[in-house]
DRENTORKOL-3810 file (N, C-alpha, C; in nm, 4 decimals):
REM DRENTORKOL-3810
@n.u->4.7595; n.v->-20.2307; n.w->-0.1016; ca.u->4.8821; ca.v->-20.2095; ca.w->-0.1756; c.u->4.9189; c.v->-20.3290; c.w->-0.2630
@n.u->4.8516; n.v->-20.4409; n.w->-0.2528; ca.u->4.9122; ca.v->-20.5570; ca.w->-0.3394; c.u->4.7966; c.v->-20.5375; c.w->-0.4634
@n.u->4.8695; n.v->-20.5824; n.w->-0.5621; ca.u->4.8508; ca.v->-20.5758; ca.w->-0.6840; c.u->4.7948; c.v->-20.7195; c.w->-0.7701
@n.u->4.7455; n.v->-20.8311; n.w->-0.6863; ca.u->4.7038; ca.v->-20.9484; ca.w->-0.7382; c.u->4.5620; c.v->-20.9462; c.w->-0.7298
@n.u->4.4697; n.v->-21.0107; n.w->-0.8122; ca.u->4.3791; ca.v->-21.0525; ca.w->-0.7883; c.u->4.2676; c.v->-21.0594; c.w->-0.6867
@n.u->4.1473; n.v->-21.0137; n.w->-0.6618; ca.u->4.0786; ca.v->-21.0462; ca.w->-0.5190; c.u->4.0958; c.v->-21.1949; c.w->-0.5156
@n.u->4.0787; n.v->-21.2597; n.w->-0.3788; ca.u->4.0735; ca.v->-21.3391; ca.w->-0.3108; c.u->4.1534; c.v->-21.4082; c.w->-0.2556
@n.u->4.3032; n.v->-21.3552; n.w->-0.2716; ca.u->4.3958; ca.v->-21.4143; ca.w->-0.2250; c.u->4.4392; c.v->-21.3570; c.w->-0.0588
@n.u->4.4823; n.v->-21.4349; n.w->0.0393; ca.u->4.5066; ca.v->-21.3316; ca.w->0.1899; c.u->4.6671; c.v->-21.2364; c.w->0.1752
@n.u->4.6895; n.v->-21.1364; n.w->0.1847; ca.u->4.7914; ca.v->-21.0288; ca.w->0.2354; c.u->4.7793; c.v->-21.0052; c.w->0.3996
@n.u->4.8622; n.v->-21.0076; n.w->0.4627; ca.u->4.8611; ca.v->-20.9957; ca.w->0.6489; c.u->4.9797; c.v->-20.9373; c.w->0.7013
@n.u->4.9636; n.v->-20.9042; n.w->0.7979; ca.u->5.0425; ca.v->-20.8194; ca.w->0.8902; c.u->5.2123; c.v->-20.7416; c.w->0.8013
@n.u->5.0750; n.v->-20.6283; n.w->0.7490; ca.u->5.1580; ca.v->-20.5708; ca.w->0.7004; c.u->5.1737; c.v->-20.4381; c.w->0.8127
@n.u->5.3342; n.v->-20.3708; n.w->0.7581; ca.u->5.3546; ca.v->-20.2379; ca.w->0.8242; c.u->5.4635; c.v->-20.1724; c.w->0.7506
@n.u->5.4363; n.v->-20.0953; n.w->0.7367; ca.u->5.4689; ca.v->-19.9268; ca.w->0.6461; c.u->5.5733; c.v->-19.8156; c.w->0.7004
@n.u->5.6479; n.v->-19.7895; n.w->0.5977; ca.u->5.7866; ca.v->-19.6316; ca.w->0.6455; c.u->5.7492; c.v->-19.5570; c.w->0.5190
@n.u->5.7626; n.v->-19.4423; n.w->0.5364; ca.u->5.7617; ca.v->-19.3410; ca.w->0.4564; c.u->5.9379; c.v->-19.3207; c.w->0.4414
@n.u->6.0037; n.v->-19.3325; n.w->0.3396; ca.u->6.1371; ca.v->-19.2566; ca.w->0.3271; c.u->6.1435; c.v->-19.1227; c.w->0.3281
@n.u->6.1761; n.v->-19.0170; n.w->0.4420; ca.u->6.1582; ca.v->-18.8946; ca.w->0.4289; c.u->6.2621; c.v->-18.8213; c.w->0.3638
@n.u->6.3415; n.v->-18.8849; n.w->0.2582; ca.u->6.4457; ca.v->-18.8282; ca.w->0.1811; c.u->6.3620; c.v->-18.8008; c.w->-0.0010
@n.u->6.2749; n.v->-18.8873; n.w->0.0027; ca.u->6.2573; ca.v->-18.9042; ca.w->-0.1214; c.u->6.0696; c.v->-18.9015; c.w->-0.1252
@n.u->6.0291; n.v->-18.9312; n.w->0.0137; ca.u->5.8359; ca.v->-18.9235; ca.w->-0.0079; c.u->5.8083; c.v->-19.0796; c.w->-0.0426
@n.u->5.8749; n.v->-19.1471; n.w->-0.0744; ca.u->5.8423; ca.v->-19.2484; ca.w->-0.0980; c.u->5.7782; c.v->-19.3666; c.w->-0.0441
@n.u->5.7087; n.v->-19.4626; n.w->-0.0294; ca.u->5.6217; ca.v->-19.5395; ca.w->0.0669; c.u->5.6425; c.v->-19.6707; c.w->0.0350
@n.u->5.6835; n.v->-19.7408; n.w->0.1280; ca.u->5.7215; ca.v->-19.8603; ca.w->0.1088; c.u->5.6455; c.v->-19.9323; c.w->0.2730
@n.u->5.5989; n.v->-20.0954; n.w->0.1920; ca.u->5.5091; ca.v->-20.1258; ca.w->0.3080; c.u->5.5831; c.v->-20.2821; c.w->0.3147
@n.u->5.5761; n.v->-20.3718; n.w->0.4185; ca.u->5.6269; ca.v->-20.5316; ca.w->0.3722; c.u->5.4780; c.v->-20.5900; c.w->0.4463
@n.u->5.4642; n.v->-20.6994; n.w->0.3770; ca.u->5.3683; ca.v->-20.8230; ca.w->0.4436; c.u->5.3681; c.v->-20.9260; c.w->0.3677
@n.u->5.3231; n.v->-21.0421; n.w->0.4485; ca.u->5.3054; ca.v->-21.2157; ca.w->0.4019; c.u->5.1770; c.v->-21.1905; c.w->0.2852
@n.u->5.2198; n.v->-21.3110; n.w->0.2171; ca.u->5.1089; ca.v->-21.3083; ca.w->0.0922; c.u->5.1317; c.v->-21.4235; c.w->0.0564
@n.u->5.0131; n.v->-21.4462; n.w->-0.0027; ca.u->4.9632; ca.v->-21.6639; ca.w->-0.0028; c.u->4.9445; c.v->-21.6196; c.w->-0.1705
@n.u->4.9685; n.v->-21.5005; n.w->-0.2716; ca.u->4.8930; ca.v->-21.4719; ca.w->-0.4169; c.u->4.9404; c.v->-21.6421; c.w->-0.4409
@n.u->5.0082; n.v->-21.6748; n.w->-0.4368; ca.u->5.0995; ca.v->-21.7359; ca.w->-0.5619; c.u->5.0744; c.v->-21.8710; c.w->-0.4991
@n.u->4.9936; n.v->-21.9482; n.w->-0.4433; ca.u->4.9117; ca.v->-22.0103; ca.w->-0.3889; c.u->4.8051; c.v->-22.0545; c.w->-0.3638
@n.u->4.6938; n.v->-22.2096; n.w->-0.3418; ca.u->4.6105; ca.v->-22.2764; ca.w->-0.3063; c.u->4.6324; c.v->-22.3199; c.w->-0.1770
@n.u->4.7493; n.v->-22.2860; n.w->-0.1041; ca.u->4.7460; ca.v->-22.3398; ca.w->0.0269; c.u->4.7771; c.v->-22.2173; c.w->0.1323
@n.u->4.8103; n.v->-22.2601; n.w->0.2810; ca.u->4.8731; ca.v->-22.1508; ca.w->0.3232; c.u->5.0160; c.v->-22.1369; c.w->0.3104
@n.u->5.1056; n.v->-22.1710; n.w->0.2086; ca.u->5.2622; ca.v->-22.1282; ca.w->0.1674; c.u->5.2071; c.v->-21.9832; c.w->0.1995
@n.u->5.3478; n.v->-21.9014; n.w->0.2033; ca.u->5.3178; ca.v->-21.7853; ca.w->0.2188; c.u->5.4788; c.v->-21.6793; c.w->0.1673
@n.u->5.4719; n.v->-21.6318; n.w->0.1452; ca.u->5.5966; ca.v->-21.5301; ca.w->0.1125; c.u->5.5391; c.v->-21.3854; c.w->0.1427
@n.u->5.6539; n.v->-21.3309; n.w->0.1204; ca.u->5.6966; ca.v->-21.2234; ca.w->0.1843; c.u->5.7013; c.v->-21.1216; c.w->0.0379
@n.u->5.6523; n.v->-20.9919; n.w->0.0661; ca.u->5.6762; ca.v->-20.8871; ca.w->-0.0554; c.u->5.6703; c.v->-20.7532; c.w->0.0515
@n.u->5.7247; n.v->-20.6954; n.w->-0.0625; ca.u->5.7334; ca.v->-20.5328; ca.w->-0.0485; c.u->5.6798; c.v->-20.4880; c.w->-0.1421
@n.u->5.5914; n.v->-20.3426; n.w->-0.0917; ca.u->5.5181; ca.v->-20.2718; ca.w->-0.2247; c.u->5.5692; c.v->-20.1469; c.w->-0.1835
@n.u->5.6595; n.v->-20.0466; n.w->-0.2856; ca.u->5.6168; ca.v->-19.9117; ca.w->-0.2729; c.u->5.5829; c.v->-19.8426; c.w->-0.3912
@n.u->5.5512; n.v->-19.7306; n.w->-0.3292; ca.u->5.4716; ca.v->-19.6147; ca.w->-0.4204; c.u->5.6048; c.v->-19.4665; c.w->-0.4130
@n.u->5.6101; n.v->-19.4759; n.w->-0.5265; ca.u->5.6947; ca.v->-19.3057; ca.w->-0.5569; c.u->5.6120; c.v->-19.2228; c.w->-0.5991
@n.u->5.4744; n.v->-19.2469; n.w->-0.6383; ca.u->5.3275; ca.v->-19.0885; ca.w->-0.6532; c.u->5.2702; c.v->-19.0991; c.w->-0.5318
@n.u->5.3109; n.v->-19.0626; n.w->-0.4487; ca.u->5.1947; ca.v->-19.0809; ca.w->-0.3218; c.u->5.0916; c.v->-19.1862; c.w->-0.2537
@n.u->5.1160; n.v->-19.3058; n.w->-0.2848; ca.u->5.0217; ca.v->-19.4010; ca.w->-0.3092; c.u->4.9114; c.v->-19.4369; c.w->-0.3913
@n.u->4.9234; n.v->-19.3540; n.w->-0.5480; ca.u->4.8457; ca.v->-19.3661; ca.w->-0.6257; c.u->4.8553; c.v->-19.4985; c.w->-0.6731
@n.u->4.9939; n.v->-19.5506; n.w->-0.6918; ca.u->4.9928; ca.v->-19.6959; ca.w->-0.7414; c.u->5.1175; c.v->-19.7152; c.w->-0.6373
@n.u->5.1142; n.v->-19.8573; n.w->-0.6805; ca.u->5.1939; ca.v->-19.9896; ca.w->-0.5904; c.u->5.2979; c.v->-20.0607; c.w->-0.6758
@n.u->5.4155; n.v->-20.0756; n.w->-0.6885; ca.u->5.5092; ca.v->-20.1818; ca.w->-0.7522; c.u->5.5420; c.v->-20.3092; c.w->-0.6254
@n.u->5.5255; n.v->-20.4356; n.w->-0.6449; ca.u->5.4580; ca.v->-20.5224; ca.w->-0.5578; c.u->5.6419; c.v->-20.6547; c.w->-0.5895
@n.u->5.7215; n.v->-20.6547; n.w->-0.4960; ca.u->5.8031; ca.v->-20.7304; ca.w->-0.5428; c.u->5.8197; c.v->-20.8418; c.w->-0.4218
@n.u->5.8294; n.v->-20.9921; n.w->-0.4503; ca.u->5.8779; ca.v->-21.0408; ca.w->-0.3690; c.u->5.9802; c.v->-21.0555; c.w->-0.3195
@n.u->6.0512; n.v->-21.0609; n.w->-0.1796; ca.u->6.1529; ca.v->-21.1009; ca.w->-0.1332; c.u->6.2263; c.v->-21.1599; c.w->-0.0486
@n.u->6.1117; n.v->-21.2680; n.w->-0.0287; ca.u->6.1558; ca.v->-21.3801; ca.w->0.0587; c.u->6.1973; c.v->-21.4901; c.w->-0.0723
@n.u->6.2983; n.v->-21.5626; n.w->-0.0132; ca.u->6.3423; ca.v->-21.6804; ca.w->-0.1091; c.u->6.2809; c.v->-21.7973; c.w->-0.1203
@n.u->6.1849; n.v->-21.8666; n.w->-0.0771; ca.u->6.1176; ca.v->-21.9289; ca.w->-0.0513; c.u->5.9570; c.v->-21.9323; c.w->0.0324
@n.u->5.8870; n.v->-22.0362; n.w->-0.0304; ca.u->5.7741; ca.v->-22.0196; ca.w->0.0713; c.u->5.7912; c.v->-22.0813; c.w->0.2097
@n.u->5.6919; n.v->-22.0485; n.w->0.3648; ca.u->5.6813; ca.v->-22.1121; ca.w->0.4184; c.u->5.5386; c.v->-22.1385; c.w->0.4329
@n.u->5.5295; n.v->-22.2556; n.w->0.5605; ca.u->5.3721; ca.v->-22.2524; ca.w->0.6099; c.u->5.4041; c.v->-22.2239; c.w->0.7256
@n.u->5.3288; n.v->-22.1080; n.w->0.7907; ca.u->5.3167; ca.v->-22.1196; ca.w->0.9269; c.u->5.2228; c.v->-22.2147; c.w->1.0130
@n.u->5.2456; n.v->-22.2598; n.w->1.1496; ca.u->5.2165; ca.v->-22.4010; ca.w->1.1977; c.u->5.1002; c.v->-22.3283; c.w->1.3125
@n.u->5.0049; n.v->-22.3833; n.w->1.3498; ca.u->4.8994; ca.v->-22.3146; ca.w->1.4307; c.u->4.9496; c.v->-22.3941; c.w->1.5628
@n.u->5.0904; n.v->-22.4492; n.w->1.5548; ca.u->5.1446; ca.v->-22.5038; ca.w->1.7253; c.u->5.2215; c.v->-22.4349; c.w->1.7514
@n.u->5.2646; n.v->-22.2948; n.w->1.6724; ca.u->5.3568; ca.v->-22.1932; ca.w->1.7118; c.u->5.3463; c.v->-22.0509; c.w->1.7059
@n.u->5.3322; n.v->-22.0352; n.w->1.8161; ca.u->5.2931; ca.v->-21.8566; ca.w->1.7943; c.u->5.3553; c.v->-21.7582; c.w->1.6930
@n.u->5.3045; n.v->-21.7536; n.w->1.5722; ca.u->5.3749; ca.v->-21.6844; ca.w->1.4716; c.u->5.3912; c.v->-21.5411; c.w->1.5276
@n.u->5.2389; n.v->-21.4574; n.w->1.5382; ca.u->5.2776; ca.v->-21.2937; ca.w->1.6141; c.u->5.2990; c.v->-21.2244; c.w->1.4373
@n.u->5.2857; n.v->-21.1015; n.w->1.5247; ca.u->5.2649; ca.v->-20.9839; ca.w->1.4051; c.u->5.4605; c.v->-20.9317; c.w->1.4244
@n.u->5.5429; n.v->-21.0043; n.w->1.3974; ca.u->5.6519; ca.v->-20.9856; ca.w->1.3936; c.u->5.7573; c.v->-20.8603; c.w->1.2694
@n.u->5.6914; n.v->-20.7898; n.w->1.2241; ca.u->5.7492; ca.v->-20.7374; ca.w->1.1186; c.u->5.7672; c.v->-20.5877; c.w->1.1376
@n.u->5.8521; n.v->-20.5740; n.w->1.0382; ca.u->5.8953; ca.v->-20.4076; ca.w->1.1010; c.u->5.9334; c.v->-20.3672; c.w->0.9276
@n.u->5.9624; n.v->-20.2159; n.w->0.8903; ca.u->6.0345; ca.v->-20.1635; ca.w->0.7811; c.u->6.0704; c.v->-20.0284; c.w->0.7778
@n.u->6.1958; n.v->-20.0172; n.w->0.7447; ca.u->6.3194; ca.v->-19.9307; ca.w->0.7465; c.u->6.3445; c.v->-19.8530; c.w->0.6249
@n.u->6.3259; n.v->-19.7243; n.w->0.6111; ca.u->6.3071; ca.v->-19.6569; ca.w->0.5230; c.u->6.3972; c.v->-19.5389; c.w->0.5318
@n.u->6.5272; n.v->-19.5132; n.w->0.4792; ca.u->6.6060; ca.v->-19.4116; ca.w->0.5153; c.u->6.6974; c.v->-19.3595; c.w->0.3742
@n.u->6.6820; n.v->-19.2867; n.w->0.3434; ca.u->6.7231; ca.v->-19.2237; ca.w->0.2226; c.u->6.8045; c.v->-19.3023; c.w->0.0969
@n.u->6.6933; n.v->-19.4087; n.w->0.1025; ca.u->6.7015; ca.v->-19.5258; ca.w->-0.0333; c.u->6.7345; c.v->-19.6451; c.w->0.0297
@n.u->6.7740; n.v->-19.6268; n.w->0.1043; ca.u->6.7988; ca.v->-19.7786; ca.w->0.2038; c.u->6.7046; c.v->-19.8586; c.w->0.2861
@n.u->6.6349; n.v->-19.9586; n.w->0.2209; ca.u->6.4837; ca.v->-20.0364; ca.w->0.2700; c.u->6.5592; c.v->-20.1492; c.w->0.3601
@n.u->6.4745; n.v->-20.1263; n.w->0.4744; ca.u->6.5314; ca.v->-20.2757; ca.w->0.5360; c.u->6.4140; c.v->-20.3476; c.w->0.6318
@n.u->6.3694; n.v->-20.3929; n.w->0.5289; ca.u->6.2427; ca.v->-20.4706; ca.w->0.5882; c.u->6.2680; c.v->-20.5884; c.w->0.7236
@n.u->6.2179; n.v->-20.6634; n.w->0.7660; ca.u->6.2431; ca.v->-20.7685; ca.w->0.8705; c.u->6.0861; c.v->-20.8419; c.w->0.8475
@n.u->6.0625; n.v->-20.9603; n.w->0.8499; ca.u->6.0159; ca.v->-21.0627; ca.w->0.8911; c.u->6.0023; c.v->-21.1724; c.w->1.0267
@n.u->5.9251; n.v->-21.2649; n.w->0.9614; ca.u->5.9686; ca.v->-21.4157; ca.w->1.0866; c.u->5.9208; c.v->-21.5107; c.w->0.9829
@n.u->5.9846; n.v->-21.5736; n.w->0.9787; ca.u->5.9700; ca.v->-21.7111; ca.w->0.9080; c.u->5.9272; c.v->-21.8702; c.w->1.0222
@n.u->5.8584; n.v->-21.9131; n.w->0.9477; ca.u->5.8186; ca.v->-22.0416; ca.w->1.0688; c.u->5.8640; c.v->-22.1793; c.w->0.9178
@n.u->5.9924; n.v->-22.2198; n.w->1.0322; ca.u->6.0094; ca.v->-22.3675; ca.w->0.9473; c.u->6.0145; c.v->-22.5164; c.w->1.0590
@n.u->5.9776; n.v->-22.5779; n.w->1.0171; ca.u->5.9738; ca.v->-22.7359; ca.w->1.1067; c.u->5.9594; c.v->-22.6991; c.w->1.2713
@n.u->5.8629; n.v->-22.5995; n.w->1.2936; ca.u->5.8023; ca.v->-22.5512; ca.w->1.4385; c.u->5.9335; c.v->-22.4326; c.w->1.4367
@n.u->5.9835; n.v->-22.3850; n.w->1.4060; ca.u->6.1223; ca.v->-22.3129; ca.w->1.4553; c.u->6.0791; c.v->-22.1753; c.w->1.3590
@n.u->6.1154; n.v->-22.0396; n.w->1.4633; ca.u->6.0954; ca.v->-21.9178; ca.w->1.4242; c.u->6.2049; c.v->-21.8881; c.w->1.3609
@n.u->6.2727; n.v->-21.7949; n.w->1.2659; ca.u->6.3796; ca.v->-21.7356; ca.w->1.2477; c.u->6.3016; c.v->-21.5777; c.w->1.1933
@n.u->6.4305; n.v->-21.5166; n.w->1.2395; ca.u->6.3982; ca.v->-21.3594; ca.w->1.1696; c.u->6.4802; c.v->-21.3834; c.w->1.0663
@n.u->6.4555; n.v->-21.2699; n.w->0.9398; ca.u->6.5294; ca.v->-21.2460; ca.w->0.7785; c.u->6.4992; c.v->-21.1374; c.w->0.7823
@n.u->6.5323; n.v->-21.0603; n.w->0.7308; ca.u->6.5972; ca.v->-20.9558; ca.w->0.6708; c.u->6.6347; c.v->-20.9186; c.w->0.4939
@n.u->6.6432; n.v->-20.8032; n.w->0.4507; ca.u->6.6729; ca.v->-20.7801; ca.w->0.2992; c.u->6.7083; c.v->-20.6677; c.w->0.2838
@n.u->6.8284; n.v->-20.7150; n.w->0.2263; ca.u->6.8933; ca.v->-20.5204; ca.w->0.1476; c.u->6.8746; c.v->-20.4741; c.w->0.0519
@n.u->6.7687; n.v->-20.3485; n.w->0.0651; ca.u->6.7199; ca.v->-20.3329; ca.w->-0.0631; c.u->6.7817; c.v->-20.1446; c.w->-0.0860
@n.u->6.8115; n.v->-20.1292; n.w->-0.1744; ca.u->6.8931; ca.v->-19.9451; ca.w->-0.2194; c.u->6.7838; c.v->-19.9443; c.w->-0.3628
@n.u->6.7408; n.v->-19.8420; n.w->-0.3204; ca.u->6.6738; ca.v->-19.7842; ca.w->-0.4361; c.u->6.7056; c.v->-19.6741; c.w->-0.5075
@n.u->6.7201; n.v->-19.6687; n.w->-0.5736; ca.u->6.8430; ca.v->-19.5258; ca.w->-0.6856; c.u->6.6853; c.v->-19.4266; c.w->-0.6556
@n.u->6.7672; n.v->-19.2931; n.w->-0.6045; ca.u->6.6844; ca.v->-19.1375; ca.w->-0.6363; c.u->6.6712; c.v->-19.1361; c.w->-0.7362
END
């Protein structure tokens, strides 16, 4: 579903179908915009069935995750009749936090 270049890593992604509208919306970490492991956060969905992908970021910043802290496949996404509500985990100075984003998508 991401729309950059081969060779960049996309990871632990996971997917809702909005059953109001068919629509497919997926979230996962992505290093595109990067030479290191920084990493941000995007959402891609598809309104043709998954023929194509619109690829937006929406984490506010990069992080690095730290290999002294169990990052985990922490992510989830919320798909309910235009109302996206993705979730994350962010890893800053060894410390986990969850985020969140309100996203309304016009029918």
């Amino acid at each position: 579903v991401n729309n950059d270049a081969p060779g960049k890593h996309q990871f632990f992604c996971w997917m809702d179908v909005d059953e109001s509208t068919g629509y497919i919306y997926t979230v996962f970490y992505d290093r595109r915009n990067y030479e290191d492991n920084n990493t941000d956060v995007f959402i891609a969905y598809s309104t043709d069935g998954g023929e194509s992908f619109t690829n937006t970021k929406i984490s506010e910043s990069p992080f690095t995750p730290s290999k002294m802290v169990f990052f985990g496949d922490y992510c989830d996404i919320s798909a309910v009749n235009g109302h996206i509500r993705p979730i994350w985990t962010r890893a800053d100075s060894f410390k986990l936090s969850i985020w969140t984003a309100i996203i309304d998508m016009k029918k």
